[in-house]
NULUM-760517 format. One record per residue (C-alpha): x, y, z; residue in one letter. Coordinates in steps of 0.02 Angstrom, whole numbers, padded with zeros to 5 digits, always signed. Example, Ala and Ser with C-alpha at 12.3 -4.5 7.8 and 13.67 -1.06 7.14 Angstrom:
+00615-00225+00390a
+00684-00053+00357s
This chain:
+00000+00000+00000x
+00121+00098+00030x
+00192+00107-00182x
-00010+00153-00204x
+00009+00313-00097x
+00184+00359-00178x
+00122+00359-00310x
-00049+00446-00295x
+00050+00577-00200x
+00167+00590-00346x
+00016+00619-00454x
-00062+00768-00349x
+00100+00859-00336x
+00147+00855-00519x
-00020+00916-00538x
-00050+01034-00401x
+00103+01112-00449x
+00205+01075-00319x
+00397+01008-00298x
+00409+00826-00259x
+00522+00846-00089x
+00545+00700+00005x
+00417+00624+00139x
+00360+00458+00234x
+00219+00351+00225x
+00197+00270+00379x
+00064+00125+00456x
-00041+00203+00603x
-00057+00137+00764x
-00218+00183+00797x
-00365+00127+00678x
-00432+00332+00723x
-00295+00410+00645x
-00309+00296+00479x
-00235+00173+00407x
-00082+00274+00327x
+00004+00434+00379x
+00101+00556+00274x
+00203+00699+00311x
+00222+00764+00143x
+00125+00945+00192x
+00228+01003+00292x
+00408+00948+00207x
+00354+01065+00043x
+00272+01198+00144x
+00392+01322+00168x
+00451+01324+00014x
+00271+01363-00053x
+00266+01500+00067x
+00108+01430+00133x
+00066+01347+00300x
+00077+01164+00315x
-00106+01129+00357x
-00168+01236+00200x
-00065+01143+00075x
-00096+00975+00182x
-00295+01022+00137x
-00244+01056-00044x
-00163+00895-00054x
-00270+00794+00034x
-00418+00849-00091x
-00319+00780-00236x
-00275+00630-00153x
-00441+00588-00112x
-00497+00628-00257x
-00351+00494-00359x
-00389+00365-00231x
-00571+00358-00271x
-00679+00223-00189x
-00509+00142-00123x
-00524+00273+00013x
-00648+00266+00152x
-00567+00452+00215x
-00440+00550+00193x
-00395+00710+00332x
-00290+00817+00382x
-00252+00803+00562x
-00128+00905+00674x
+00012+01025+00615x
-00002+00955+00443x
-00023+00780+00442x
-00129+00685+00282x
-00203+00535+00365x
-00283+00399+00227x
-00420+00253+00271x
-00430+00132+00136x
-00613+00069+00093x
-00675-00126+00147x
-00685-00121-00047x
-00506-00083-00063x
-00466-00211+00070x
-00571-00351-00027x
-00466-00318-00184x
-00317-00342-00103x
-00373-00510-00015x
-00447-00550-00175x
-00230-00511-00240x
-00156-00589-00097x
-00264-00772-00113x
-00224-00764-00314x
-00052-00726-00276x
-00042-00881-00151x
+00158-00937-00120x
+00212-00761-00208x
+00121-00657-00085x
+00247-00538-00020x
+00376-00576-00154x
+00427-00416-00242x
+00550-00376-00385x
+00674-00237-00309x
+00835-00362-00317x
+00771-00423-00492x
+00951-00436-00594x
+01056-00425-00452x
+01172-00552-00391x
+01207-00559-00192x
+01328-00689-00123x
+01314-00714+00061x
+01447-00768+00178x
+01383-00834+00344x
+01368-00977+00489x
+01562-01012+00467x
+01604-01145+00598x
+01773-01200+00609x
+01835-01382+00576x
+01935-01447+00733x
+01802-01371+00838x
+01611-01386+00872x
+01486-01271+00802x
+01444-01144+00941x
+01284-01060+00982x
+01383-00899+00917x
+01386-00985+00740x
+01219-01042+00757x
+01167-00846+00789x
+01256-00808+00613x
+01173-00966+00536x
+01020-00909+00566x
+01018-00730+00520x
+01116-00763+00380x
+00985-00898+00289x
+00833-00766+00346x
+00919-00640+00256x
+00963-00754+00110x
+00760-00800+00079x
+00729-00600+00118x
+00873-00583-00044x
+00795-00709-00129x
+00603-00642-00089x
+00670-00490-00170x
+00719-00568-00344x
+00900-00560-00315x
+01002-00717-00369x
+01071-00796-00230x
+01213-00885-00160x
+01259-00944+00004x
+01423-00965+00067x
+01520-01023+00227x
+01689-01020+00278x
+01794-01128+00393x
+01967-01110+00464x
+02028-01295+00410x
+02210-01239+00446x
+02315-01128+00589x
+02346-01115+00770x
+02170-01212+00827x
+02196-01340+00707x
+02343-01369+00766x
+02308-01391+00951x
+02165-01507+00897x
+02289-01621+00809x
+02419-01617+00952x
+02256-01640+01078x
+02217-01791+00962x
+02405-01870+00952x
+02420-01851+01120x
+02230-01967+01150x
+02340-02086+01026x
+02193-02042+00919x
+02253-02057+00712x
+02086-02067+00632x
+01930-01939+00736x
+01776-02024+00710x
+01664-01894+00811x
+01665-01713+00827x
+01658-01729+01018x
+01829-01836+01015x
+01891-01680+00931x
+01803-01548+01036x
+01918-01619+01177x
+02077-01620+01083x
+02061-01453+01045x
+02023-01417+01227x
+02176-01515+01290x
+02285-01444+01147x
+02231-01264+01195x
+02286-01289+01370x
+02448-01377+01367x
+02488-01213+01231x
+02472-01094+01390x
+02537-01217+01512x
+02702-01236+01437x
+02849-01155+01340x
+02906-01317+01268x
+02724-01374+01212x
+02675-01215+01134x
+02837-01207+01046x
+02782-01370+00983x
+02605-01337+00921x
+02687-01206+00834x
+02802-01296+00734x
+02654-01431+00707x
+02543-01266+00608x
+02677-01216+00510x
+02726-01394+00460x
+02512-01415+00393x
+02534-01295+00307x
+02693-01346+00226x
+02600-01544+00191x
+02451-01446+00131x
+02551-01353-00007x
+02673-01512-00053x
+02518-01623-00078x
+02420-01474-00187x
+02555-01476-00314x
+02566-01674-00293x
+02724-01698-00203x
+02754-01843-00135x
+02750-01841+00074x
+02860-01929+00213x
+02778-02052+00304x
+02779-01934+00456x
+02703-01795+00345x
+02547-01933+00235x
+02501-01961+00424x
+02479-01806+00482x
+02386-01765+00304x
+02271-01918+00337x
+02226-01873+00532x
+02179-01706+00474x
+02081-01733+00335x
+01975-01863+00427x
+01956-01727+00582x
+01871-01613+00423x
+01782-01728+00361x
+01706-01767+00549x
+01685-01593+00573x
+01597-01556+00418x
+01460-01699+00458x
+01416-01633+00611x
+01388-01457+00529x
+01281-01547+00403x
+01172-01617+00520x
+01137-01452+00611x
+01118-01362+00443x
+00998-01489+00386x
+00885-01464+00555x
+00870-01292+00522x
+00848-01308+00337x
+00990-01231+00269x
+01092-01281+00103x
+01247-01202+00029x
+01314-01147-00114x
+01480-01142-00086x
+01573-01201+00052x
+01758-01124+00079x
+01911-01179+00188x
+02053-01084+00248x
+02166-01206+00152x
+02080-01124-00015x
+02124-00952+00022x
+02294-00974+00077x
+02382-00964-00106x
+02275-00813-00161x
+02280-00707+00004x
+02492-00723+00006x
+02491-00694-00162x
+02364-00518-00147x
+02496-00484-00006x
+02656-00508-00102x
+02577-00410-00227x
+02526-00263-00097x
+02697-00294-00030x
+02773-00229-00185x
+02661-00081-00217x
+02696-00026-00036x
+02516-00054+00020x
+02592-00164+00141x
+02782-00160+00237x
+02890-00268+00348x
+02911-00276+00526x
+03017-00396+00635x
+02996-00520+00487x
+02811-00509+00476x
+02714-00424+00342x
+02587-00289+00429x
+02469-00161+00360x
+02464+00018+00450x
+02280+00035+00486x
+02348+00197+00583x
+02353+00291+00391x
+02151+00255+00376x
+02109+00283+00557x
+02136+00105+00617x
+02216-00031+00686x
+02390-00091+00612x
+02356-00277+00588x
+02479-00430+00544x
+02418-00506+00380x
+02595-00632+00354x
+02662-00689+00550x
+02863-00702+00548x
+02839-00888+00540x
+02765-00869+00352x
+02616-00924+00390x
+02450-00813+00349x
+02334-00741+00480x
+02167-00730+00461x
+02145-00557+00359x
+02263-00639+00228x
+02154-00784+00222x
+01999-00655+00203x
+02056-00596+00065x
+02111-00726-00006x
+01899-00784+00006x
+01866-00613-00057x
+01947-00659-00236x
+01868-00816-00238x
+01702-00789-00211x
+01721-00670-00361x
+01787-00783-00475x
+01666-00922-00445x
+01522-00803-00404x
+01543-00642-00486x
+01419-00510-00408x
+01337-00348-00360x
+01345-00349-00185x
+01446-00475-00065x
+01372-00480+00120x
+01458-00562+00270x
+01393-00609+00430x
+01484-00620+00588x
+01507-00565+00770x
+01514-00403+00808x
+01698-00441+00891x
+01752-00464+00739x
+01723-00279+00678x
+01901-00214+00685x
+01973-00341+00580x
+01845-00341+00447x
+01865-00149+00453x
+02053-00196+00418x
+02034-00305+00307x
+01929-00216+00199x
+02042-00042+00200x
+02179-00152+00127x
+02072-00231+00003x
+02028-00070-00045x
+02222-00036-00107x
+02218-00206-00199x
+02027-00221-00267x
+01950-00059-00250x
+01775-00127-00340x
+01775-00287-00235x
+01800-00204-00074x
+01663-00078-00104x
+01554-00189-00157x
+01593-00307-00005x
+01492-00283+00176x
+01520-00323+00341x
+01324-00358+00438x
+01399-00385+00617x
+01289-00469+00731x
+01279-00489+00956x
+01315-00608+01065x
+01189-00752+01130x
+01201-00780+01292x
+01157-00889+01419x
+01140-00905+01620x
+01339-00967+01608x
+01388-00789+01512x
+01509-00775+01365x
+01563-00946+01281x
+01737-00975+01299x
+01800-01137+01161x
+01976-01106+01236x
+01926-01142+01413x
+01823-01306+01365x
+01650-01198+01428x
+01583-01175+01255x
+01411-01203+01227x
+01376-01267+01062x
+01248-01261+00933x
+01195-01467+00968x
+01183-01456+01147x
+01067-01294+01141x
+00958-01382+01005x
+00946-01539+01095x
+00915-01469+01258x
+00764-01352+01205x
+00680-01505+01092x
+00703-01624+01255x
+00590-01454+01341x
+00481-01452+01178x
+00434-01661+01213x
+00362-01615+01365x
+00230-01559+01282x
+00254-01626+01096x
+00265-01824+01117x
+00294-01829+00939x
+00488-01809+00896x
+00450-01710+00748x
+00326-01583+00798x
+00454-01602+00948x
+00625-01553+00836x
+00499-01413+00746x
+00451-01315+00878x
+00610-01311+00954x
+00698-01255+00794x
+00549-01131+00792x
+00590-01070+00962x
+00783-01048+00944x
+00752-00955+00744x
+00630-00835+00815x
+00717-00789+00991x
+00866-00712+00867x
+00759-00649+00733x
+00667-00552+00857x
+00811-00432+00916x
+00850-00284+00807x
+01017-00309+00690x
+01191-00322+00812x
+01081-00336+00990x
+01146-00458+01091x
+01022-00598+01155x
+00983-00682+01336x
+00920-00838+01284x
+00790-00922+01389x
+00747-01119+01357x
+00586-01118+01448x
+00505-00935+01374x
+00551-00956+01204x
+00411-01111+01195x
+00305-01023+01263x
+00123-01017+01199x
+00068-00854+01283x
+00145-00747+01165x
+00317-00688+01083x
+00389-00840+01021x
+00404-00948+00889x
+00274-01081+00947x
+00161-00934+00956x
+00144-00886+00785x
+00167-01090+00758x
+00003-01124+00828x
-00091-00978+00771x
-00046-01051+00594x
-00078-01226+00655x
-00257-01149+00710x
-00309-01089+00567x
-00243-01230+00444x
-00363-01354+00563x
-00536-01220+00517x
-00489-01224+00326x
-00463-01427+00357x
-00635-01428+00449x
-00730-01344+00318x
-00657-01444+00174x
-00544-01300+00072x
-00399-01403+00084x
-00277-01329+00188x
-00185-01171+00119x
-00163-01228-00046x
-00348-01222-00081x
-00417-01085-00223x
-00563-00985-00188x
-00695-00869-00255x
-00759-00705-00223x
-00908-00713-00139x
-01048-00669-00186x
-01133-00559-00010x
-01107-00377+00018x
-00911-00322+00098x
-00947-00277+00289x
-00978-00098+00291x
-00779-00069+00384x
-00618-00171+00346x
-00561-00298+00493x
-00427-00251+00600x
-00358-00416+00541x
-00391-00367+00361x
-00296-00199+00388x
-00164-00284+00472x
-00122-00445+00330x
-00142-00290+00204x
+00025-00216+00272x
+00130-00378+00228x
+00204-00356+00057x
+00261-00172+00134x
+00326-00269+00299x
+00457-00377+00197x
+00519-00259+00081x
+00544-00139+00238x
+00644-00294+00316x
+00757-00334+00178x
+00796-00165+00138x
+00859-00139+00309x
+00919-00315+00322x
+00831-00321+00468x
+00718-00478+00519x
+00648-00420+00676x
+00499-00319+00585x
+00424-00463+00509x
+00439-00552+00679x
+00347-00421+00759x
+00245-00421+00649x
+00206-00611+00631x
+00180-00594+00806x
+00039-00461+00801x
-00021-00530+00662x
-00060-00687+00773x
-00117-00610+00905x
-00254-00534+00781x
-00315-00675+00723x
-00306-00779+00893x
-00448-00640+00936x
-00526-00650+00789x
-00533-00822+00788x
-00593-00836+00971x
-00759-00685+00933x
-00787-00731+00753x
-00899-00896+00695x
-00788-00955+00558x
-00901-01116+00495x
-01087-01098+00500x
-01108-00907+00506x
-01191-00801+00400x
-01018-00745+00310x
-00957-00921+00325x
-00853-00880+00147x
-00813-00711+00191x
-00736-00782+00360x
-00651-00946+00265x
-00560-00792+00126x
-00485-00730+00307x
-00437-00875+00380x
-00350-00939+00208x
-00273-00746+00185x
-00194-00756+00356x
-00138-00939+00332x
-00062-00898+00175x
+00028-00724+00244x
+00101-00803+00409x
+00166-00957+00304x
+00250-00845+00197x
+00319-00766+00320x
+00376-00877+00429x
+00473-00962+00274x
+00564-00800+00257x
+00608-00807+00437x
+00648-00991+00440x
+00518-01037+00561x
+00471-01226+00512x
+00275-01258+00457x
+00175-01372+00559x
+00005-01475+00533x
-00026-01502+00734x
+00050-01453+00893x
């Protein structure tokens, strides 16, 4: 609705006379002050010489009279406001839209052309996946669908640190268990916990583990170009490709639960070539310099951090590796805009990282953004790998489902709703918040959670299965009894969608179609609790609603990643 009062505002100005200066159309709160707001009046007032409220009536005249029978009212209210009610006719037409529209509902064309690649989750091999990748999982596959929704094409992309210093304390963790071939991710959860210890416990073993990272990385490159390897060095190969391989399964799994597939995945062992290479390059065109054997960049000369990109050792750190990815994902996905999602910790050395790829790719880098997100926390307070405290992704998962069969015998619904839960208790906070996660509130069925909106769909599907339509897939006609002299609150409310998503992507910011799901259920919980859906007089009238909202709050929550259910 909001394109529809652009546009009719467009139409008055150019016609009125009047410059087209910028203004907002904004969703009321109150059904009393209309349905729409707009502050255009008093924007292009002064420079009409005239007083807000007298070009706001001027306006408002010509709007109502473009608008037609789509408006029920349109007023001027305080210093210059233009407040617009839309007609129940207007509201029927665009239930009439939204039912033809059916899976598309919300979809829009904004991105159409454009090609987004987006980096996110990013667990590292040798460890397991934390609730802080989880975070990034999840906002990064909402945003994805929101890219997607949009008619961008899409890719998704993760990254994981296969090689350096916590890779290497997993494989001394592991050689020290006597452990040559991992066969679970747990086994190497607690060599990495034992490796990471004995590095701060003592000289001689951290002088060790040192030696072991810089002698991967020598293997890695020998057996790239096929040389042949020692016996000492094919074992070491062999232990740490089956940790990856380990590793990577266990990611699978959780992906799979929460219904995410990628595009590309991406290992530190890909970018090591091209990021040495970028820096050798940089090196040479003094974008980079030397310093106690190491090869740094002076963030100081943009306002920043110096960083070290090549440690005296040889060996990359992880900005070298980032932009090694950087030149990758361009060459295998060449696009418009590259997004990457990660904790906000690691701010400062994107911010790095991208100032020096701005010397070496100036394009890619401003092309290239950094979506930082917060922390989730728990009762325990920040996770900690390092000190063995870490609270990972499968542990959080599995405890809130065991919660969720309390109440859901069946281990589907079970898995569902707690995947429901966990996706909407991080969509829900606005972009970079940090979040206090709470097992027991976020299934609850009183309101703000995912198992709210859950039911609410659940609720409805069960009337439309009642009354024969088939579930949400069903078609319908207009009927044929006279529109209800005013609009539903529910009507006026599953109206606002389409605008609600584009708002959302545009900001890549979830959280408003969560809050909105949410009131959205709460609206029809009420109306279907006061309304006689089956057997009334408006029994099709009712039925249109009850498939609209189905079809809306699916939509939605498959933007959001909130799984569908039949029963709860």
């Amino acid at each position: 609705m909001h394109e529809l009062v652009r546009t009719v505002i467009h139409e008055a100005l150019d016609t009125l006379g009047f410059p087209r200066g910028e203004f907002t159309v904004e969703y009321t709160t109150h059904e009393s002050h209309g349905d729409v707001a707009t502050n255009i009046a008093m924007n292009i007032a002064k420079g009409l010489e005239k007083s807000p409220r007298e070009v706001a009536q001027t306006l408002a005249d010509a709007v109502r009279e473009r608008l037609g029978a789509r408006a029920k009212s349109v007023e001027v209210a305080g210093p210059g406001f233009i407040n617009i009610s839309f007609s129940a006719s207007f509201y029927e037409s665009v239930l009439e839209e939204a039912l033809r529209a059916g899976d598309a509902w919300g979809s829009a064309t904004m991105l159409s052309g454009k090609r987004i690649i987006i980096e996110y989750a990013n667990p590292n091999p040798f460890k397991e996946m934390h609730i802080g990748h989880l975070m990034g999982a999840i906002i990064g596959e909402s945003l994805s669908r929101f890219f997607q929704n949009a008619g961008a094409q899409t890719a998704r992309d993760t990254f994981g640190g296969d090689v350096g210093p916590h890779v290497a304390k997993a494989l001394f963790g592991l050689h020290h268990s006597g452990i040559s071939t991992p066969t679970s991710s747990k086994e190497i959860g607690e060599a990495y916990v034992y490796g990471s210890r004995a590095y701060e416990d003592s000289t001689d073993t951290h002088d060790e583990i040192d030696k072991l990272n810089v002698a991967l990385y020598h293997v890695l490159e020998k057996h790239f170009v096929n040389e042949n390897l020692t016996q000492d060095e094919q074992e070491l190969y062999e232990t740490w490709q089956a940790g990856r391989e380990v590793s990577m399964k266990a990611f699978e799994h959780l992906y799979e639960m929460l219904d995410i597939h990628f595009d590309y995945v991406f290992y530190d062992s890909d970018t090591v070539t091209p990021g040495l290479e970028a820096v050798k390059r940089g090196l040479s065109e003094n974008i980079f310099e030397k310093s106690d054997g190491a090869i740094i960049y002076r963030g100081e000369k943009k306002g920043l951090h110096t960083l070290v990109f090549v440690t005296s050792h040889g060996t990359p750190t992880y900005e070298t590796k980032d932009l090694g990815l950087a030149l990758i994902k361009e060459k295998k996905f060449p696009s418009d805009k590259s997004i990457i999602i990660t904790a906000n910790e690691q701010v400062g050395h994107f911010n790095v990282m991208l100032c020096a790829l701005s010397e070496i790719e100036g394009a890619l880098a401003k092309k290239t953004i950094h979506v930082p997100h917060g922390f989730m926390r728990l009762t325990t307070g920040k996770m900690s790998s390092r000190k063995g405290t870490v609270v990972t992704a499968s542990a959080l998962i599995e405890n809130v489902i065991a919660i969720a069969k309390e109440k859901n015998e069946d281990d589907e619904v079970a898995t569902k709703v707690a995947i429901g839960a966990i996706v909407y208790m991080v969509l829900r906070q606005s972009p970079g918040a940090d979040i206090i996660f709470d097992p027991e509130k976020s299934l609850s069925l009183e309101g703000d959670s995912g198992p709210y909106i859950q039911y609410a769909l659940v609720r409805a599907l069960s009337v439309l299965r009642s009354a024969g339509e088939g579930g949400r897939d069903a078609t319908s006609s207009r009927p044929q009894h006279q529109s209800p002299p005013h609009p539903y609150i529910l009507m006026r409310t599953l109206a606002q969608f389409p605008d609600v998503v584009a708002y959302a992507q545009e900001r890549m910011a979830p959280n408003f179609l969560v809050t909105y799901l949410t009131k959205l259920a709460s609206q029809w919980n009420t109306f279907y609790a006061s309304e006689r859906i089956i057997g009334g007089e408006q029994q099709e009238q009712m039925l249109r609603m009850a498939k609209l909202f189905a079809q809306t709050m699916s939509n939605g929550m498959k933007l959001l990643g909130v799984p569908i259910l039949e029963k709860m």
